[in-house]
C-alpha positions in Angstrom: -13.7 23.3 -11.0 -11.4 22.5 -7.9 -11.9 20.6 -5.3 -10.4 21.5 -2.1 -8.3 18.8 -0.1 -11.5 18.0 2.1 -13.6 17.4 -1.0 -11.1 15.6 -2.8 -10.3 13.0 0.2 -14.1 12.2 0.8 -14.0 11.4 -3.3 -10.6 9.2 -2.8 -11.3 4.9 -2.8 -7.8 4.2 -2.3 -4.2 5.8 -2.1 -0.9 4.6 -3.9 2.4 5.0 -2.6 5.3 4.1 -4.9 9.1 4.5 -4.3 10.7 7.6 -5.5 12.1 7.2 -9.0 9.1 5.1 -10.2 6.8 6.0 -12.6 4.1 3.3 -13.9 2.6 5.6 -16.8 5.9 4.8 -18.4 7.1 1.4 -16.8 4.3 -0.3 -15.8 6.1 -3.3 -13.9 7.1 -0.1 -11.4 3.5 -1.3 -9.8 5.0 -4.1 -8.3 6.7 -2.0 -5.8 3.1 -0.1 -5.4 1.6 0.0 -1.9 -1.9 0.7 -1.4 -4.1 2.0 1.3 -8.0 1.7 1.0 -10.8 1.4 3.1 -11.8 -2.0 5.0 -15.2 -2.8 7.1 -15.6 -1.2 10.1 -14.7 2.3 9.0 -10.9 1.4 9.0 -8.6 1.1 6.4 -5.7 -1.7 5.2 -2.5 -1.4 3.6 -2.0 -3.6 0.8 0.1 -4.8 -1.7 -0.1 -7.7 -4.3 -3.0 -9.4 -2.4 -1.2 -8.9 1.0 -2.1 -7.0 4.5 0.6 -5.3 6.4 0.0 -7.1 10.2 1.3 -4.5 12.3 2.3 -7.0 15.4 3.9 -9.1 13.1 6.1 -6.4 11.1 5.4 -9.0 7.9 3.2 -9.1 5.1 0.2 -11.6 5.1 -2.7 -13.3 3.2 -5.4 -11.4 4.1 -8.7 -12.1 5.8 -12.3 -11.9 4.5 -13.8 -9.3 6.2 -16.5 -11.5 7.2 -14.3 -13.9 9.0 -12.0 -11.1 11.2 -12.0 -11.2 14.8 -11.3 -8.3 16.8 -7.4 -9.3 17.1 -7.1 -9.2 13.5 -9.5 -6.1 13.1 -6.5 -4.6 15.6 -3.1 -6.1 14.2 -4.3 -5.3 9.8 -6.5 -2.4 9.9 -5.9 1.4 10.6 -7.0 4.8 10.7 -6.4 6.7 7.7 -3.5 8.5 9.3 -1.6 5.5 10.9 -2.2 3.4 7.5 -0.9 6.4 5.1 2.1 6.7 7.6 2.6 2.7 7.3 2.8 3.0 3.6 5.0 6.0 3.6 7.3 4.1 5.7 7.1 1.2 3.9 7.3 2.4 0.5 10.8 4.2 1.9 12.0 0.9 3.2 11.4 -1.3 0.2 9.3 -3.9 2.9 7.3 -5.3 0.2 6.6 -8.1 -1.5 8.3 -7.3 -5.2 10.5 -9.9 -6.7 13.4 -7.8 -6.0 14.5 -4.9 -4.6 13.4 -1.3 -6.0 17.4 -1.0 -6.2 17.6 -3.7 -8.5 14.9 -2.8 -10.7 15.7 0.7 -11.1 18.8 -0.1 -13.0 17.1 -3.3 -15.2 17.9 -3.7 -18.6 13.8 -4.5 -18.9 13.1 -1.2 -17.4 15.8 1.1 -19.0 15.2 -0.4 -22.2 
């Protein structure tokens, strides 16, 4: 059976975005560098990383919110459409703006990960 792209998005929880090169089914650390997209309340969605929202006024990374305890200002400034938060994490992911230890650069080339 396959699904087409329509069928298979209205299946999909969540999206990951990882930088080119990694690959967690063999280095499973390579998460770290993983950004995430999934749906939020209100029929938007946030992009995430290791407990973190991307705040689009602020260009930073932040603790995030309950959902229950948002107000309209931080509905706007964490949470997307689908389009504008998988374009965030593309960008993102290409930029190494994340919250990993150190830089994707760094990592790449570790004696833990080339071991």
């Amino acid at each position: 059976m396959s699904l087409s792209h329509e069928e298979l998005l209205s299946k999909a929880t969540e999206f990951m975005f990882l930088p080119e090169g990694a690959d967690i089914t063999v280095h499973p650390k390579d998460f770290y560098f993983a950004i995430i997209v999934k749906p939020s309340a209100r029929g938007k969605w946030i992009v995430t990383t290791m407990s973190e929202v991307w705040n689009k006024e602020l260009s930073a990374w932040e603790f995030d919110s309950r959902n229950s305890s948002l107000n309209d200002k931080k509905v706007a400034e964490t949470r997307f459409s689908l389009d504008e938060a998988v374009q965030i994490a593309h960008d993102l992911t290409a930029t190494e703006n994340h919250l990993a230890p150190y830089s994707w650069e760094f990592w790449l080339n570790h004696p833990e990960r080339t071991k």
